[in-house]
PDB file of N, CA, C and O in Angstrom:
ATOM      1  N   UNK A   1      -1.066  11.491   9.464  1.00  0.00           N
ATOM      2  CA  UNK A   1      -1.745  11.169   8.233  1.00  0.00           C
ATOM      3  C   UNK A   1      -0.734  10.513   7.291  1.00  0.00           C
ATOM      4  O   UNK A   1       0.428  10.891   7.145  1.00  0.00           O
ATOM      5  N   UNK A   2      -1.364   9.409   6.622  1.00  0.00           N
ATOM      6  CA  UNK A   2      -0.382   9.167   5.864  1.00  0.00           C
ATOM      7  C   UNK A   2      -1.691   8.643   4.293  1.00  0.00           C
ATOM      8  O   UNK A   2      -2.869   8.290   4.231  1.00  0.00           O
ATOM      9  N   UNK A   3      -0.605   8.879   3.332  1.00  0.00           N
ATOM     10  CA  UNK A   3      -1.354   8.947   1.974  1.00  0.00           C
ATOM     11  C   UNK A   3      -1.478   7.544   1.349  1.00  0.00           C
ATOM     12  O   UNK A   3      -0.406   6.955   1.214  1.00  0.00           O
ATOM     13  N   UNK A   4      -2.342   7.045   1.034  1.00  0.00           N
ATOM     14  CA  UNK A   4      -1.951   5.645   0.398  1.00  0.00           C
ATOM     15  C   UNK A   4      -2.339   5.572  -1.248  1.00  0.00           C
ATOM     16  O   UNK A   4      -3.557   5.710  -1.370  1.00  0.00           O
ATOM     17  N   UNK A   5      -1.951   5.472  -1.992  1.00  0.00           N
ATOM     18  CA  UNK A   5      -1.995   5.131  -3.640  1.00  0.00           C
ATOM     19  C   UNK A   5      -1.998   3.993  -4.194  1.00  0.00           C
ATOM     20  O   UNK A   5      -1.119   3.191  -3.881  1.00  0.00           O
ATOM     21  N   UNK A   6      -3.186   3.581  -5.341  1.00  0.00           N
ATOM     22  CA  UNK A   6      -3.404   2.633  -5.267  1.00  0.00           C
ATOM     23  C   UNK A   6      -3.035   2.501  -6.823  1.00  0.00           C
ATOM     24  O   UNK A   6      -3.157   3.676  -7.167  1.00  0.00           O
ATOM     25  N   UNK A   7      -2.642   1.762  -8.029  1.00  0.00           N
ATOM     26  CA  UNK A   7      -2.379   2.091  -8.925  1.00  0.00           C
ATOM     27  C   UNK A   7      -2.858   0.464  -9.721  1.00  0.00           C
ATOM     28  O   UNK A   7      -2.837  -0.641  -9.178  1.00  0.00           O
ATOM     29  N   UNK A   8      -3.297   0.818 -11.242  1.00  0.00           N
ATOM     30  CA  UNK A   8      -3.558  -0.033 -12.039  1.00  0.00           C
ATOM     31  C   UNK A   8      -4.519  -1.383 -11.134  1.00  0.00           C
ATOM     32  O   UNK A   8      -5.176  -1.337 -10.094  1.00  0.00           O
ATOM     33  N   UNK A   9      -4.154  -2.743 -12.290  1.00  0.00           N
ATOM     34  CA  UNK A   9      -5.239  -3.383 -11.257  1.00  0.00           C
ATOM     35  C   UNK A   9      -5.632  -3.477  -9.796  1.00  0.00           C
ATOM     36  O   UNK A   9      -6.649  -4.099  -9.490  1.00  0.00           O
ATOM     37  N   UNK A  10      -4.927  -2.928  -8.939  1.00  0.00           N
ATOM     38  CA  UNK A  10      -5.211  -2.511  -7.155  1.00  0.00           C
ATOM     39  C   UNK A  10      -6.213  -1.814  -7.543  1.00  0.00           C
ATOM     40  O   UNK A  10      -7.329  -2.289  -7.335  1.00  0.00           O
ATOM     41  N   UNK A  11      -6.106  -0.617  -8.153  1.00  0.00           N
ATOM     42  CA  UNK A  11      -7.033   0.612  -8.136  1.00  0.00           C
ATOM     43  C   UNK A  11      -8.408   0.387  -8.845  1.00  0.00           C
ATOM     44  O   UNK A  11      -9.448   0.972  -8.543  1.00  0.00           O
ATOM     45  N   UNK A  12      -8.239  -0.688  -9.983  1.00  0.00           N
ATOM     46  CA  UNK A  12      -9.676  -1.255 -10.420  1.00  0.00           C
ATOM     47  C   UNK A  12     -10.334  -2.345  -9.318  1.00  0.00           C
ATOM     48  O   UNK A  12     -11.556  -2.440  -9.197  1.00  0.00           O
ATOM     49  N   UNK A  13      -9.579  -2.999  -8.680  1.00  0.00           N
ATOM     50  CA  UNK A  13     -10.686  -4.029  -7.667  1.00  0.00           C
ATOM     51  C   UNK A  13     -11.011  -2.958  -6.803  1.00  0.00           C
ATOM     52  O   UNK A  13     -12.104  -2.440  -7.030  1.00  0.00           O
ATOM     53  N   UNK A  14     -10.325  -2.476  -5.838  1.00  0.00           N
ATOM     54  CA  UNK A  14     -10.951  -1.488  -5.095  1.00  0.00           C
ATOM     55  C   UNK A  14     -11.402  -0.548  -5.245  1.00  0.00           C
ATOM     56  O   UNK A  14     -11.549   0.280  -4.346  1.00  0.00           O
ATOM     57  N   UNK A  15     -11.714  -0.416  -6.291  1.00  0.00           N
ATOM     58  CA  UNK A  15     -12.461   0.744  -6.798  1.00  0.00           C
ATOM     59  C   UNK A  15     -12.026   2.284  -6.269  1.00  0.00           C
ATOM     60  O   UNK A  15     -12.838   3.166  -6.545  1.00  0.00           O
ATOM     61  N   UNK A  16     -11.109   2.585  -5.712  1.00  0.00           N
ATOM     62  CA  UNK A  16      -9.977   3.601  -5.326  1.00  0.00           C
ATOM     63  C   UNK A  16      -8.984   3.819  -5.787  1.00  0.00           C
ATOM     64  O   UNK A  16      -8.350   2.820  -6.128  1.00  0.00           O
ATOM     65  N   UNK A  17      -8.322   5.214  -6.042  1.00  0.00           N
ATOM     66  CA  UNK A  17      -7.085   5.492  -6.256  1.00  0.00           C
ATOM     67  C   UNK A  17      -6.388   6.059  -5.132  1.00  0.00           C
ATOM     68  O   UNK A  17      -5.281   6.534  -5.383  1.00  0.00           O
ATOM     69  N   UNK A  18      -6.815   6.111  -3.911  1.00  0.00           N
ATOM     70  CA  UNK A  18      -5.842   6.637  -3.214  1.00  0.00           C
ATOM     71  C   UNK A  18      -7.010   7.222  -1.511  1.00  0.00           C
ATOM     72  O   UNK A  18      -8.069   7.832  -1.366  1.00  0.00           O
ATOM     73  N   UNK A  19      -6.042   6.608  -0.629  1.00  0.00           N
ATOM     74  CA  UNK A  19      -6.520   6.902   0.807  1.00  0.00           C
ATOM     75  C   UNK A  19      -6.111   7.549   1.648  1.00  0.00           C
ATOM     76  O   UNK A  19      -4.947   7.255   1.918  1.00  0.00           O
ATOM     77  N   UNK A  20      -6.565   8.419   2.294  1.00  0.00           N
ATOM     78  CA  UNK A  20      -5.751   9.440   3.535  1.00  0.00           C
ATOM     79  C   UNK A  20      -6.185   8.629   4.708  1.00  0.00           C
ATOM     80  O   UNK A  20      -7.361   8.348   4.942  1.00  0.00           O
ATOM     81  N   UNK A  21      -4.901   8.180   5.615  1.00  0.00           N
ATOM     82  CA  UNK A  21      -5.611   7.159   6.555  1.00  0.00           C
ATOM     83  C   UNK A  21      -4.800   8.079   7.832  1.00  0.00           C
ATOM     84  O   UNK A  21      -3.639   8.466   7.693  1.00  0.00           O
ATOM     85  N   UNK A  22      -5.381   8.270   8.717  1.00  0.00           N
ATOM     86  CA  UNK A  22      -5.280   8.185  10.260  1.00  0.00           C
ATOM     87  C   UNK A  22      -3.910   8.068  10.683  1.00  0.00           C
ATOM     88  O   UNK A  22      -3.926   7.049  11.374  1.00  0.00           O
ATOM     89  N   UNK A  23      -2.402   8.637  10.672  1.00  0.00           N
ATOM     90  CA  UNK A  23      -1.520   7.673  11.413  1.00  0.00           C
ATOM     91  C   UNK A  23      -1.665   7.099  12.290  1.00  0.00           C
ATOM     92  O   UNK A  23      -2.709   7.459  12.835  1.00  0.00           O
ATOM     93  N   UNK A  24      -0.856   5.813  13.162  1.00  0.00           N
ATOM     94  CA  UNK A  24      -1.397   5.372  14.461  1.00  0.00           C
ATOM     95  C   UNK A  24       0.385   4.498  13.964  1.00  0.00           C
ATOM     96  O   UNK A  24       1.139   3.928  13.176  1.00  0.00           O
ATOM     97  N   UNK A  25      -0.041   5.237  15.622  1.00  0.00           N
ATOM     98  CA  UNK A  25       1.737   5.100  16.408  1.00  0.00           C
ATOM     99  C   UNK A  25       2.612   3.892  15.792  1.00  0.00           C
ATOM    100  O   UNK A  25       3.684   3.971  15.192  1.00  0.00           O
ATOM    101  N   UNK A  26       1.677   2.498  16.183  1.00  0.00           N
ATOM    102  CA  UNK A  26       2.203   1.129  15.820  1.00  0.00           C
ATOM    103  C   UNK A  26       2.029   1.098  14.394  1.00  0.00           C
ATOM    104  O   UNK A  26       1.531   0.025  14.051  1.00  0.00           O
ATOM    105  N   UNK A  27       2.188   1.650  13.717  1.00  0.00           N
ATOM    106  CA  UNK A  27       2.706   1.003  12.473  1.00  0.00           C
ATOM    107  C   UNK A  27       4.136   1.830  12.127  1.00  0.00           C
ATOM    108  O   UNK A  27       4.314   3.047  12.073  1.00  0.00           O
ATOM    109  N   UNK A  28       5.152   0.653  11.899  1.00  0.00           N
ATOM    110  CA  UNK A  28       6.261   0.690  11.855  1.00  0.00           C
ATOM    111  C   UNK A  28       7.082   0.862   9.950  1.00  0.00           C
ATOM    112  O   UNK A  28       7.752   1.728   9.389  1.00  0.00           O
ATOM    113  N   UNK A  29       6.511  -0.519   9.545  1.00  0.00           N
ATOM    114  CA  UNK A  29       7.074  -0.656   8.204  1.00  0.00           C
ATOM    115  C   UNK A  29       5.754  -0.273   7.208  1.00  0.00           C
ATOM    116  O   UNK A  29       4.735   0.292   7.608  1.00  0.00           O
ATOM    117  N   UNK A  30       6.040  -0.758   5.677  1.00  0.00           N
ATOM    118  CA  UNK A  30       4.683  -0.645   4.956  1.00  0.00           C
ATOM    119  C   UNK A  30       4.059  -2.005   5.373  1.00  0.00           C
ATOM    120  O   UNK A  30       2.919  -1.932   5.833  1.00  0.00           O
ATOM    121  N   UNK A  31       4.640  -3.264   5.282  1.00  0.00           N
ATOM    122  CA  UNK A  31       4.149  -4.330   5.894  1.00  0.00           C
ATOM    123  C   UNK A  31       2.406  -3.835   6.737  1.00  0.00           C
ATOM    124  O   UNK A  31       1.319  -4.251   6.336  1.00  0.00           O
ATOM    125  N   UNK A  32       2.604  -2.918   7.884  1.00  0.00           N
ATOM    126  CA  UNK A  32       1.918  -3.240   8.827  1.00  0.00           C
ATOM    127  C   UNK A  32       0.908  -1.840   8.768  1.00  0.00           C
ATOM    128  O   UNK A  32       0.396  -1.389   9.793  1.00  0.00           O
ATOM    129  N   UNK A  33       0.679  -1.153   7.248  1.00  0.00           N
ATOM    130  CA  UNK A  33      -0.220  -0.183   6.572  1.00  0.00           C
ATOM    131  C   UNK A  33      -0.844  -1.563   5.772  1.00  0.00           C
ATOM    132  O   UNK A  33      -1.994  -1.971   5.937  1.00  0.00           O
ATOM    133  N   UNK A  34      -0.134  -2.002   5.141  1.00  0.00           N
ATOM    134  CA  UNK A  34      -0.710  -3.067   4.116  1.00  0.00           C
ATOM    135  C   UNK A  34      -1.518  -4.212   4.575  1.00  0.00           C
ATOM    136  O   UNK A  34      -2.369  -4.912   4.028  1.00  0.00           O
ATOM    137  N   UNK A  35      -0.844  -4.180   6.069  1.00  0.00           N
ATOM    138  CA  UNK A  35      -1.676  -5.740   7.108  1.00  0.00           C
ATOM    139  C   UNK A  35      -3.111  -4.994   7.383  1.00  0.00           C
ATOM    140  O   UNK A  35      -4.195  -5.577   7.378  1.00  0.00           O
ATOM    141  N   UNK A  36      -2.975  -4.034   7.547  1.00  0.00           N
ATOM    142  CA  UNK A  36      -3.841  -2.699   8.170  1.00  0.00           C
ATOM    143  C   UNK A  36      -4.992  -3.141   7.449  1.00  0.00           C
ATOM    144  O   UNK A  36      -6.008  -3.755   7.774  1.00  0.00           O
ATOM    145  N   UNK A  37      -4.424  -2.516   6.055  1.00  0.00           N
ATOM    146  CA  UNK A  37      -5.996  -2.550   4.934  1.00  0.00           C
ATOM    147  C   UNK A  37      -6.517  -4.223   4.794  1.00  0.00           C
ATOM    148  O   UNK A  37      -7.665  -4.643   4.939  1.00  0.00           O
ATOM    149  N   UNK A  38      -5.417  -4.917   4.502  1.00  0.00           N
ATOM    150  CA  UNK A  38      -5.858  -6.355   4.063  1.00  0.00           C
ATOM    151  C   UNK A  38      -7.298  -6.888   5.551  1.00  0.00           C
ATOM    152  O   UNK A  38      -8.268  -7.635   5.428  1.00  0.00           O
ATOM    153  N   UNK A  39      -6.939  -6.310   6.466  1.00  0.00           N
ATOM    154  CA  UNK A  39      -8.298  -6.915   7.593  1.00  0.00           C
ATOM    155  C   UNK A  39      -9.362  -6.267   7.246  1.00  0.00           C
ATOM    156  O   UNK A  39     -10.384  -6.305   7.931  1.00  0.00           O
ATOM    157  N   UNK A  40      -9.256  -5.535   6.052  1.00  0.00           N
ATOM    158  CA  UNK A  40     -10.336  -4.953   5.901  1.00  0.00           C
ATOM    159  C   UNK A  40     -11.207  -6.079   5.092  1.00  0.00           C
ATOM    160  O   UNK A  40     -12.065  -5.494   4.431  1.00  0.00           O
ATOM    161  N   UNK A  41     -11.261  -7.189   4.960  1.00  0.00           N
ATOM    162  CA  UNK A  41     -11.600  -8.131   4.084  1.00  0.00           C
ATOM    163  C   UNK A  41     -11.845  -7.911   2.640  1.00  0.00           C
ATOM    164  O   UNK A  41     -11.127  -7.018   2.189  1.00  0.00           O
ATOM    165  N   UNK A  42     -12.563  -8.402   1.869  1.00  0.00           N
ATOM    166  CA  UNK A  42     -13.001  -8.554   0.706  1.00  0.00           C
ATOM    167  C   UNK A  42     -13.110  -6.843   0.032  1.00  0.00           C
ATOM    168  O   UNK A  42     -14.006  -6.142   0.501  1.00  0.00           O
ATOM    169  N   UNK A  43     -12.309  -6.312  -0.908  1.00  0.00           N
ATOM    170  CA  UNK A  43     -11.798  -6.788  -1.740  1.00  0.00           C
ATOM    171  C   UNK A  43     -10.063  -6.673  -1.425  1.00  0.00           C
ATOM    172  O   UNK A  43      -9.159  -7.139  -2.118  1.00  0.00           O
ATOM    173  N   UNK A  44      -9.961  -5.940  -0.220  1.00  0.00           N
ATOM    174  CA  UNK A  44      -8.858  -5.466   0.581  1.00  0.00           C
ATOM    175  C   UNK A  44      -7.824  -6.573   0.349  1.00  0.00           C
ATOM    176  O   UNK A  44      -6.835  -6.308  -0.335  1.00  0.00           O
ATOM    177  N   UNK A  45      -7.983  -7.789   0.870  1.00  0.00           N
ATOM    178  CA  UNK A  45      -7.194  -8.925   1.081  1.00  0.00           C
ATOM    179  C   UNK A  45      -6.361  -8.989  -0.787  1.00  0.00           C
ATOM    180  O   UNK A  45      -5.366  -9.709  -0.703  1.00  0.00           O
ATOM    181  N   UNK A  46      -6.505  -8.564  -1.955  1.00  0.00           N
ATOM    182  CA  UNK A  46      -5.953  -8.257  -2.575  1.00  0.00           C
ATOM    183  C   UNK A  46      -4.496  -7.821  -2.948  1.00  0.00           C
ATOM    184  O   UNK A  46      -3.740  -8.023  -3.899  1.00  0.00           O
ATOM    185  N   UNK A  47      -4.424  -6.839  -1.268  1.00  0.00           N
ATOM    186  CA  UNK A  47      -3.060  -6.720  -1.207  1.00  0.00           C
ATOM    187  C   UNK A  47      -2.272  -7.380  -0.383  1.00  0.00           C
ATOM    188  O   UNK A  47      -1.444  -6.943   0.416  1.00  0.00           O
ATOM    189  N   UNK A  48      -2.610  -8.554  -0.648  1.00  0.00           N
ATOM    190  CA  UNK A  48      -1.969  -9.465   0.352  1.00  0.00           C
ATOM    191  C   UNK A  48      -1.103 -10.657  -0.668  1.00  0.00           C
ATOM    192  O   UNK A  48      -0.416 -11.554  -0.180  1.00  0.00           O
ATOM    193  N   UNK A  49      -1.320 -10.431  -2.307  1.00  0.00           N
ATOM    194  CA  UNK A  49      -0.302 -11.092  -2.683  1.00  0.00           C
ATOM    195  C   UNK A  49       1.286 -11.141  -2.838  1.00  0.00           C
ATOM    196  O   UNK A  49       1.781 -10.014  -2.836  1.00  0.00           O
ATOM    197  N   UNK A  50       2.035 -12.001  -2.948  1.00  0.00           N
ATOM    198  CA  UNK A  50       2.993 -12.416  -2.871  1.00  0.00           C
ATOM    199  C   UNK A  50       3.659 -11.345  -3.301  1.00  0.00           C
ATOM    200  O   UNK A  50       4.354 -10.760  -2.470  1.00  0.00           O
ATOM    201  N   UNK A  51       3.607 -10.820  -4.731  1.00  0.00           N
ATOM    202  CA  UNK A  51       4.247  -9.937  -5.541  1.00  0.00           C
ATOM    203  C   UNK A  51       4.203  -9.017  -5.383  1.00  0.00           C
ATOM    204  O   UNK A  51       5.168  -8.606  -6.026  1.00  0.00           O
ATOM    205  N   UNK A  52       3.474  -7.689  -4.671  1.00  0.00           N
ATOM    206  CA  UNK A  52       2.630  -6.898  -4.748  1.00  0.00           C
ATOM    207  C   UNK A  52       4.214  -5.837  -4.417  1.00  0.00           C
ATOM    208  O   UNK A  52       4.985  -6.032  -3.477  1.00  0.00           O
ATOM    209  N   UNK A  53       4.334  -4.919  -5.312  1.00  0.00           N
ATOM    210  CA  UNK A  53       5.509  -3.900  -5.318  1.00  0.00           C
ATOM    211  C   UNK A  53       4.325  -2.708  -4.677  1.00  0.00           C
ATOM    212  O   UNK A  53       3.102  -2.569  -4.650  1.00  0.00           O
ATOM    213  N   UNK A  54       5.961  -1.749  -4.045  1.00  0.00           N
ATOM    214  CA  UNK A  54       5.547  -0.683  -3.156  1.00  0.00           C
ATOM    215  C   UNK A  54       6.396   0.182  -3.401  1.00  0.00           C
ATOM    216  O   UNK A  54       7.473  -0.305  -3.745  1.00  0.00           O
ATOM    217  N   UNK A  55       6.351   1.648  -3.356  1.00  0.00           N
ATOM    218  CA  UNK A  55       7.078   2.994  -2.870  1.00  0.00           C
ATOM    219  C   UNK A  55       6.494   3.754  -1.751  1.00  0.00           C
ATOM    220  O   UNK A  55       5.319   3.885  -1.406  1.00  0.00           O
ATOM    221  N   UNK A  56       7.810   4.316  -1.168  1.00  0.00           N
ATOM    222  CA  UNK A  56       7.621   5.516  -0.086  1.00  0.00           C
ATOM    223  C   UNK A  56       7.626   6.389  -0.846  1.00  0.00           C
ATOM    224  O   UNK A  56       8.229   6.061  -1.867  1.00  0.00           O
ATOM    225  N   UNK A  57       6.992   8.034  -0.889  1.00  0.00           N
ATOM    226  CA  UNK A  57       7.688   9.300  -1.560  1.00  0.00           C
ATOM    227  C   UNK A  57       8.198   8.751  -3.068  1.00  0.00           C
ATOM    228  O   UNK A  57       8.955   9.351  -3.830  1.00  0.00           O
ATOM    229  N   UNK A  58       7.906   8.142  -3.166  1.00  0.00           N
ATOM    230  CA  UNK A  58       8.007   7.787  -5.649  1.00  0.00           C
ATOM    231  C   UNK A  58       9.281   6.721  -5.230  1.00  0.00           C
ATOM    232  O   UNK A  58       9.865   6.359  -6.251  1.00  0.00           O
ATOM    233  N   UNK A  59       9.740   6.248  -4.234  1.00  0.00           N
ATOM    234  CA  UNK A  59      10.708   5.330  -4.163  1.00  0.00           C
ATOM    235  C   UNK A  59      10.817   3.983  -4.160  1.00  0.00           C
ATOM    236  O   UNK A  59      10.576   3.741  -2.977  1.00  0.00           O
ATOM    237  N   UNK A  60      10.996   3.053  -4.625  1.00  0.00           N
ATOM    238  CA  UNK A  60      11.275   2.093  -4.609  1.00  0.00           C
ATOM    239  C   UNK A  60      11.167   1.430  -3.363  1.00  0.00           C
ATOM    240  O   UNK A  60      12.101   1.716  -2.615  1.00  0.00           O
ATOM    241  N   UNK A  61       9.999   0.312  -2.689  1.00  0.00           N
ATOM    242  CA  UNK A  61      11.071  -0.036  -1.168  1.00  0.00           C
ATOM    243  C   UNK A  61      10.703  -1.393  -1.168  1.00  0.00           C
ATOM    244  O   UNK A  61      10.508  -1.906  -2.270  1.00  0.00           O
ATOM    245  N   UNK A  62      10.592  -1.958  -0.335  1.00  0.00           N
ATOM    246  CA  UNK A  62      10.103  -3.127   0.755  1.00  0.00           C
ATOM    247  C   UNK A  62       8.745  -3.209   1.404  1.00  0.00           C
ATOM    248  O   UNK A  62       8.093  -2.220   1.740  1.00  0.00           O
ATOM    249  N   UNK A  63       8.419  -4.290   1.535  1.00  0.00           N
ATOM    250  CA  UNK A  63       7.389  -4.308   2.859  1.00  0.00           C
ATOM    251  C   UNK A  63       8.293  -4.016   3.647  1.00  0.00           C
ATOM    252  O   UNK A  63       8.572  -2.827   3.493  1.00  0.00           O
ATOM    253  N   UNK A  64       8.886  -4.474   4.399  1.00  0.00           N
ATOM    254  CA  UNK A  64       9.857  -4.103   5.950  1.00  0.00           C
ATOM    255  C   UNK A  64      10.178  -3.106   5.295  1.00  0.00           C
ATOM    256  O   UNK A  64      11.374  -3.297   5.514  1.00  0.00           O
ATOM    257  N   UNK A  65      10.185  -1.938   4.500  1.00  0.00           N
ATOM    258  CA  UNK A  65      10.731  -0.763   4.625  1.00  0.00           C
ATOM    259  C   UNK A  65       9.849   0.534   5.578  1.00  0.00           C
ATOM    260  O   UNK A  65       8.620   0.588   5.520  1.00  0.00           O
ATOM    261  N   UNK A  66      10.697   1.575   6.471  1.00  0.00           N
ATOM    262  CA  UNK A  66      10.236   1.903   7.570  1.00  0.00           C
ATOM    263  C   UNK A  66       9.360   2.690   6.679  1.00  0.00           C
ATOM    264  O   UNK A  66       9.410   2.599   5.453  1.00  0.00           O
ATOM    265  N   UNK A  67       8.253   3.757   7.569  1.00  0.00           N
ATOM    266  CA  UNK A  67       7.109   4.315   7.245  1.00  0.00           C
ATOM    267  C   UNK A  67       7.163   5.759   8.598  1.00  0.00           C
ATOM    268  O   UNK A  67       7.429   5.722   9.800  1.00  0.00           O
ATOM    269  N   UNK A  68       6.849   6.679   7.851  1.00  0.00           N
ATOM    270  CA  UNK A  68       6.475   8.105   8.648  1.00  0.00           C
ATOM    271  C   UNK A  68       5.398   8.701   8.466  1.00  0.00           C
ATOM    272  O   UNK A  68       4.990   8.943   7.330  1.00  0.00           O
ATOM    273  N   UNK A  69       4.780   9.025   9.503  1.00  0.00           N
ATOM    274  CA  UNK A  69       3.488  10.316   8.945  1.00  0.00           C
ATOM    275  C   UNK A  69       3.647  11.228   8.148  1.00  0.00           C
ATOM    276  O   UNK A  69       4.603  11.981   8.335  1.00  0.00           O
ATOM    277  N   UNK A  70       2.666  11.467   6.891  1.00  0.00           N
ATOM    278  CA  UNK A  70       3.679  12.314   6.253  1.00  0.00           C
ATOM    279  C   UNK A  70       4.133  11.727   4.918  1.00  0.00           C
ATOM    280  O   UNK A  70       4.235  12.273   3.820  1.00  0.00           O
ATOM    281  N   UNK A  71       4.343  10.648   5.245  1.00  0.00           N
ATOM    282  CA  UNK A  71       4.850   9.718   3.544  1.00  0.00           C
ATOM    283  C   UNK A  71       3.355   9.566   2.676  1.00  0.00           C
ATOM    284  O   UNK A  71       2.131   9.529   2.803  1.00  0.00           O
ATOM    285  N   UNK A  72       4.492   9.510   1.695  1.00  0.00           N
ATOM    286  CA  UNK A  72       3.347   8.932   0.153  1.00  0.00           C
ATOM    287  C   UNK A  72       3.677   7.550  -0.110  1.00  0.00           C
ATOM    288  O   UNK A  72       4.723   7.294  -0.706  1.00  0.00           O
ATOM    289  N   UNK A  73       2.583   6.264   0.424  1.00  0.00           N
ATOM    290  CA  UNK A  73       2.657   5.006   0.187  1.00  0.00           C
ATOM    291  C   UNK A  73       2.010   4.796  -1.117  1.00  0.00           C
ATOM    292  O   UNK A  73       0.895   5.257  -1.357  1.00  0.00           O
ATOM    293  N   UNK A  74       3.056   3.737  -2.420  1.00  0.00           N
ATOM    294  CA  UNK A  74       2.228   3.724  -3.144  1.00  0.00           C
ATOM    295  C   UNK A  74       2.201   2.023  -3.344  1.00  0.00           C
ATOM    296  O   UNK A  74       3.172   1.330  -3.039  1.00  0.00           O
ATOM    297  N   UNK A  75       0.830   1.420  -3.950  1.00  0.00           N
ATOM    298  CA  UNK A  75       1.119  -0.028  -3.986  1.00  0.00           C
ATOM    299  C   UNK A  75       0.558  -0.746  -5.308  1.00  0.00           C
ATOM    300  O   UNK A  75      -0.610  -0.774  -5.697  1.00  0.00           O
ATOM    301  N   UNK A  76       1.758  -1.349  -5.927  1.00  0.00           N
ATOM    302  CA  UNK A  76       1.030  -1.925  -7.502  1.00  0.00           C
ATOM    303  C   UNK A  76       1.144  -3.130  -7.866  1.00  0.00           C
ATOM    304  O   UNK A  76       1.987  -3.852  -7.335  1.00  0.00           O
ATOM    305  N   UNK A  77       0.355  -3.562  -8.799  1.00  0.00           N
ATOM    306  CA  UNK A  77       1.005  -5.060  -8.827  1.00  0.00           C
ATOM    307  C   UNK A  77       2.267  -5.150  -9.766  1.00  0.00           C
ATOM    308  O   UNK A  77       2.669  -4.249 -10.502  1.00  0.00           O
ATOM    309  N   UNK A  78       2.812  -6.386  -9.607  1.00  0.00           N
ATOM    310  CA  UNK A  78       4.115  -6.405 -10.609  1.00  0.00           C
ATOM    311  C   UNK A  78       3.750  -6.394 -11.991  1.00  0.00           C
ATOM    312  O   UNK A  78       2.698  -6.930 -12.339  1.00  0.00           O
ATOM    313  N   UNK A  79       4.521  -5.829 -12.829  1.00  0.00           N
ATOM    314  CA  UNK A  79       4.306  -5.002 -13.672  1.00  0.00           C
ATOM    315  C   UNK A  79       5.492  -5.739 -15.131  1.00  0.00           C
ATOM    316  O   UNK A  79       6.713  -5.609 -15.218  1.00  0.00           O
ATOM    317  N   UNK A  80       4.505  -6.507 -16.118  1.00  0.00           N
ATOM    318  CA  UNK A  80       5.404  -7.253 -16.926  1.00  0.00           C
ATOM    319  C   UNK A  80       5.451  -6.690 -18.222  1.00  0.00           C
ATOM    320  O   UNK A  80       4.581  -5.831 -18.362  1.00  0.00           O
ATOM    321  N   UNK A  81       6.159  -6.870 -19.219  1.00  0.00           N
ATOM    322  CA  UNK A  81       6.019  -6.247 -20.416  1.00  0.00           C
ATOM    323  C   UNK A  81       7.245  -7.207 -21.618  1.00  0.00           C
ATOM    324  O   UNK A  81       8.093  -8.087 -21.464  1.00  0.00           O
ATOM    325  N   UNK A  82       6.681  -6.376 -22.836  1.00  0.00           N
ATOM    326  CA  UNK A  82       7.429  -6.355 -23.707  1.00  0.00           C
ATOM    327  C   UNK A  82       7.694  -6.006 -24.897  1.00  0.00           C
ATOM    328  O   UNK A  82       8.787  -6.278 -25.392  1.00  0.00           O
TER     329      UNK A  82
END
């Protein structure tokens, strides 16, 4: 099992804050949780922009950063201010 979190505008298009999904063996990085949902088409493909920041467990990472059953994926958009 792994947890997925969806935060600010992610969480308003998809109308979700957060998914308990299935582990499955082949997924390696967040990349390939995130490729996962995006085939889910419309409104999914959302997280398929360029910018789109991520954490493991409240951390900071990568798409290519690795992934375990068990982790807390979280995914937001970039985040500007001032």
């Amino acid at each position: 099992m792994i947890n997925v979190l969806f935060f600010a505008r992610y969480r308003e298009l998809l109308g979700c804050d957060r998914l308990e999904l299935a582990w499955q063996d082949d997924w390696r990085s967040v990349a390939d949780i995130r490729d996962h949902l995006v085939r889910r088409g419309e409104p999914w493909t959302v997280l398929s922009e360029p910018t789109i920041m991520c954490a493991i467990n409240q951390n900071m990472c990568q798409l290519d950063s690795s992934v375990a059953a068990g982790d807390e994926l979280a995914f937001f958009p970039l985040v500007t201010g001032g």
